[in-house]
VOGU-3710 file (C-alpha; in Angstrom, 3 decimals, decimal comma):
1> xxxxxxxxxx> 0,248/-6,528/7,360  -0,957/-6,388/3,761  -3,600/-8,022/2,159  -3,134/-11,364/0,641  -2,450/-11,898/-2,843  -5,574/-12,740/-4,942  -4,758/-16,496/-6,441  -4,238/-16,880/-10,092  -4,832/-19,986/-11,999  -3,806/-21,552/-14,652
11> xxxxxxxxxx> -0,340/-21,299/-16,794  1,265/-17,925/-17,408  4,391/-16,738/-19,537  6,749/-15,951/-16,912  7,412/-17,546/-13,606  7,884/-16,076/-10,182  11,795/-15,820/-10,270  11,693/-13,566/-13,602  8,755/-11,769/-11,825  10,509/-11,349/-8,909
21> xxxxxxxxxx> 14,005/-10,594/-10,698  12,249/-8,326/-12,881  10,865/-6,243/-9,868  14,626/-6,110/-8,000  15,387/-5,019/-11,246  13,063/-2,120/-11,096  14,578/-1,204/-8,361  17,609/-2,778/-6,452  16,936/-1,407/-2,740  13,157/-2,593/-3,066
31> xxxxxxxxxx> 11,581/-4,232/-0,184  10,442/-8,093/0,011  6,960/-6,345/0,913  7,136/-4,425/-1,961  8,026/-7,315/-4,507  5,392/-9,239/-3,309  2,814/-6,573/-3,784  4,210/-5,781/-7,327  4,408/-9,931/-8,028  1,068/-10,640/-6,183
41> xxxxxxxxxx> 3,060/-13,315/-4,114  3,383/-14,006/-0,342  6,547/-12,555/1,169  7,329/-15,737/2,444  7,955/-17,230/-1,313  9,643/-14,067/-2,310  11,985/-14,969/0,443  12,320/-18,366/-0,954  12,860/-16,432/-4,437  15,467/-14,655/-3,793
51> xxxxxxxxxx> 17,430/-17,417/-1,653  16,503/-19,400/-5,084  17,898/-16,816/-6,852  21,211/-15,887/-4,938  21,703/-19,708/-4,362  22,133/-20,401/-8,052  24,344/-17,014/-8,617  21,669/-14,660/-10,583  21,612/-11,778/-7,178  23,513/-10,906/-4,541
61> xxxxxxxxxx> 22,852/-8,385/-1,689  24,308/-6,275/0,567  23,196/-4,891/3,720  22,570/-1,415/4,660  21,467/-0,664/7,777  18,218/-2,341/8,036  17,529/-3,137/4,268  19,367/-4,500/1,516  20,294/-3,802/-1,903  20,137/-5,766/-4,428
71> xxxxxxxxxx> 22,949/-6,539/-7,208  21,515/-8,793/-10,393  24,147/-11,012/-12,379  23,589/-9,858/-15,497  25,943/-12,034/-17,376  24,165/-15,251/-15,726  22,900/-17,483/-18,096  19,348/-18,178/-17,996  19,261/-21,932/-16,474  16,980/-23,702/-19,247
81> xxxxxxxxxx> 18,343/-25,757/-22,061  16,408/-23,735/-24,612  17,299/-20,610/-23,392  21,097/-21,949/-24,205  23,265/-19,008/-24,387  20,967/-16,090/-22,886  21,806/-14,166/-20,494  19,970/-12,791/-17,766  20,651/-9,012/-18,835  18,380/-10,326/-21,924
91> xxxxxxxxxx> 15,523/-11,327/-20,456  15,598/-7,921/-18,256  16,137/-5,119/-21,471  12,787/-7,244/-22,871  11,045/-6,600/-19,725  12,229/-2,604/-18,758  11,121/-2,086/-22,918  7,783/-3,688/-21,973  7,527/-1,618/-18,996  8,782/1,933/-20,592
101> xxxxxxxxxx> 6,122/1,495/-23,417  3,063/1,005/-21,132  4,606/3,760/-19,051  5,493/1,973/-16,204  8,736/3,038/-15,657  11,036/3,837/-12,049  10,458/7,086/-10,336  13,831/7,473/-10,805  14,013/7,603/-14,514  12,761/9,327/-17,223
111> xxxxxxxxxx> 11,310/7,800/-20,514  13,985/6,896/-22,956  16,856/6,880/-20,249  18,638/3,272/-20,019  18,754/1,821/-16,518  21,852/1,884/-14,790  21,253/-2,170/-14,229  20,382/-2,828/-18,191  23,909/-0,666/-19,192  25,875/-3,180/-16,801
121> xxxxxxxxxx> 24,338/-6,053/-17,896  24,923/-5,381/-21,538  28,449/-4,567/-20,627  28,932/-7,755/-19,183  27,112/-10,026/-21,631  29,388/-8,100/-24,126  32,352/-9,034/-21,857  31,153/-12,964/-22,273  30,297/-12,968/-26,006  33,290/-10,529/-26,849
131> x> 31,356/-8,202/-28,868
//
């Protein structure tokens, strides 16, 4: 069992959905343990997350043997008002270029190499805006 996640208070930037989405992102075969050690949640509310998440049509999953991978709707639109019109392929390129600068980046890529996920997701918000 892993520690629990030290408590944070106050107001932050992003919530726990683009956290969590953000991290599945990272890497689509990723463990609930592992996104709640990279979010600083419970696995219990990353649970609740992603059935948040997959409920509303932003990720789907498939199993594989004992795990699951991941699959992120790029083309979704973020569900705010304000955020009329953005898609959720947005809000992840913003992140992974955070990420790459302060080196954080997948074992599986290299700096300056475009994740598999972002390419799709530009594809399809492409797709939607016809660009």
């Amino acid at each position: 069992m892993g520690a629990v996640p030290e408590p944070h208070t106050g107001w932050t930037f992003l919530t726990n959905h683009a956290r969590v989405l953000a991290a599945i992102a990272h890497d689509p075969a990723t463990r609930i343990r592992d996104i709640a050690a990279r979010c600083r949640l419970t696995e219990r509310a990353v649970q609740k997350i992603v059935a948040d998440l997959e409920g509303d049509g932003y990720l789907s999953h498939t199993r594989q043997g004992r795990s699951n991978t991941y699959r992120i709707e790029a083309g979704t639109i973020l569900r705010h008002p304000a955020d009329s019109g953005l898609a959720v392929a947005e809000l992840l390129t913003l992140l992974a270029q955070h990420d790459v600068e302060r080196g954080d980046t997948p074992r599986r890529l290299q700096e300056g190499d475009t994740p598999r996920l972002l390419q799709e997701a530009e594809h399809a918000v492409d797709r939607e805006t016809g660009a």
